[in-house]
N, C-alpha and C positions, 0 to 999 in steps of 0.2 A: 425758667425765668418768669413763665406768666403764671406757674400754679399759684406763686403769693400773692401775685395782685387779683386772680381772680379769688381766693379764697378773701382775701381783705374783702372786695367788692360785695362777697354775698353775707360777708357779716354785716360791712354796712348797711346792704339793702333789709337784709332782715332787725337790724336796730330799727331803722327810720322808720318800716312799716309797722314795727306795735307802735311805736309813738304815736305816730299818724291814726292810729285806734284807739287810744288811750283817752279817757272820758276827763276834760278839763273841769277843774272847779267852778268854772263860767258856766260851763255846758251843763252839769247836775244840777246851777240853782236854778237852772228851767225846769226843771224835773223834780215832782215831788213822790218822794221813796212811798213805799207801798203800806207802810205806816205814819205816812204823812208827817216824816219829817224830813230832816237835809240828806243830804247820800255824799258822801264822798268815795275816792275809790284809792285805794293801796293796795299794792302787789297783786294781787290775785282776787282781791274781795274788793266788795262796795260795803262800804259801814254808814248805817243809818242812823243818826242821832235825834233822840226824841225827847224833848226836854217841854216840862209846864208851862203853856203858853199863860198860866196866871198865878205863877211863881213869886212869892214875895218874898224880899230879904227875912232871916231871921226864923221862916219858918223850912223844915225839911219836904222837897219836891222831888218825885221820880225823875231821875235819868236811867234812860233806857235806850242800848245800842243792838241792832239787829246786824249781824251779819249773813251776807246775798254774797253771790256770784255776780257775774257783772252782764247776767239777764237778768238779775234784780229774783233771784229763783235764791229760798231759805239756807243756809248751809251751818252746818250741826256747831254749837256753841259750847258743846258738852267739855271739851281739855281747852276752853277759853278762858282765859280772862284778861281786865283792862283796869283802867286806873284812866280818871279824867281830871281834869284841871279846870275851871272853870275862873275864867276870869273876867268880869262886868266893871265898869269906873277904877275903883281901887283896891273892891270887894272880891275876895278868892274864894275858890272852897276845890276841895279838891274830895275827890269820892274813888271808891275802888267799887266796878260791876263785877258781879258774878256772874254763872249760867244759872238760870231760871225756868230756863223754858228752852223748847227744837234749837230756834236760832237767835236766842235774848238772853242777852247778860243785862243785868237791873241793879239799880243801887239809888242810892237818896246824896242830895246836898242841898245846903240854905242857897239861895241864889235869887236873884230879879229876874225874871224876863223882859232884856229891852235890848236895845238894836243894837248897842256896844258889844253885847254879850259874846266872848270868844271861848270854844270847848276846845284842850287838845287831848287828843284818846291816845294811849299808848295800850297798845294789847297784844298778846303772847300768845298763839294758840300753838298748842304741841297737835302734831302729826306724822304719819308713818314715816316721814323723812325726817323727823328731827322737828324744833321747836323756831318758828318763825316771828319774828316780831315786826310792828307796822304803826306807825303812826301817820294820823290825821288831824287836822284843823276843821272847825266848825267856826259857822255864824250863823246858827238857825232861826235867829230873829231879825236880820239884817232883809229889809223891802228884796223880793225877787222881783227882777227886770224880767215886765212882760212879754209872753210870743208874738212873733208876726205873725200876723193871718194867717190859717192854715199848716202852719207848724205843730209837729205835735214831737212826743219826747225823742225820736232818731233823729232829730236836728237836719234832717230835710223834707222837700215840701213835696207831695203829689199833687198830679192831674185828677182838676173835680170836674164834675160835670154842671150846667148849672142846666134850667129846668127845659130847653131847646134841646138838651144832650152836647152842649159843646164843649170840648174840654178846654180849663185853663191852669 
């Protein structure tokens, strides 16, 4: 009679606790990706979107998506690829990245850089398990709300010392 609720119990508990680790869209636009652009995180990977920050309609601009691990550590792009969407006021473009590089799929589209601007990535990477797919949202122009004092990217704060030695 209790092995089902104990066994329900430790699914549950093991649901709520990756949740509970799972990096929010709030939480990465404090954190800027190791290529200096947005991070977001699906399934298993963080995808970094890097787009021209002097991007003008009309002419073609780099998009460029790195995929990490969710130490933000490179992971292989090589049976990648993605397809983005970009959409700014009423202005679309839509691009497909390939692999280019270790951990970079690249491609080109006409686009603005300005704080409307929304990317969605849809990307497929094939592995020893079979072929996974994962999408993400961007706004990598959209103002980042700055940190509180002392905060840095694990989103909580340590004990400093100040120049007495005391900690706060």
């Amino acid at each position: 009679m209790f092995k089902p609720l104990v066994k329900t119990l430790l699914l549950a508990a093991g649901l709520f606790s990756t949740a509970a680790f799972a990096h929010t869209d709030e939480y990465l636009d404090t954190v800027v990706g190791p290529n200096g652009g947005q991070l977001r995180m699906a399934g298993a990977y963080h995808f970094e979107l890097v787009l021209a920050k002097d991007a003008k309609a009309g002419a073609p601009s780099a998009v460029k998506l790195y995929l990490l691990d969710h130490g933000n550590n490179p992971q292989s792009a090589k049976d990648a690829k993605a397809t983005v969407l970009i959409v700014s006021g009423k202005a679309k473009a839509k691009t497909e990245l390939l692999p280019t590089g270790d951990n970079l799929l690249a491609g080109s589209a006409a686009y603005t850089a300005a704080e409307d601007l929304k990317a969605v990535v849809n990307i497929s990477i094939k592995t020893e398990h079979g072929e996974i797919s994962e999408q993400a949202m961007f706004t990598p122009f959209k103002p980042v709300p700055a940190k509180a004092e002392g905060e840095h990217e694990h989103g909580h704060e340590h004990a400093h010392e100040d120049e007495k030695g005391h900690k706060h």
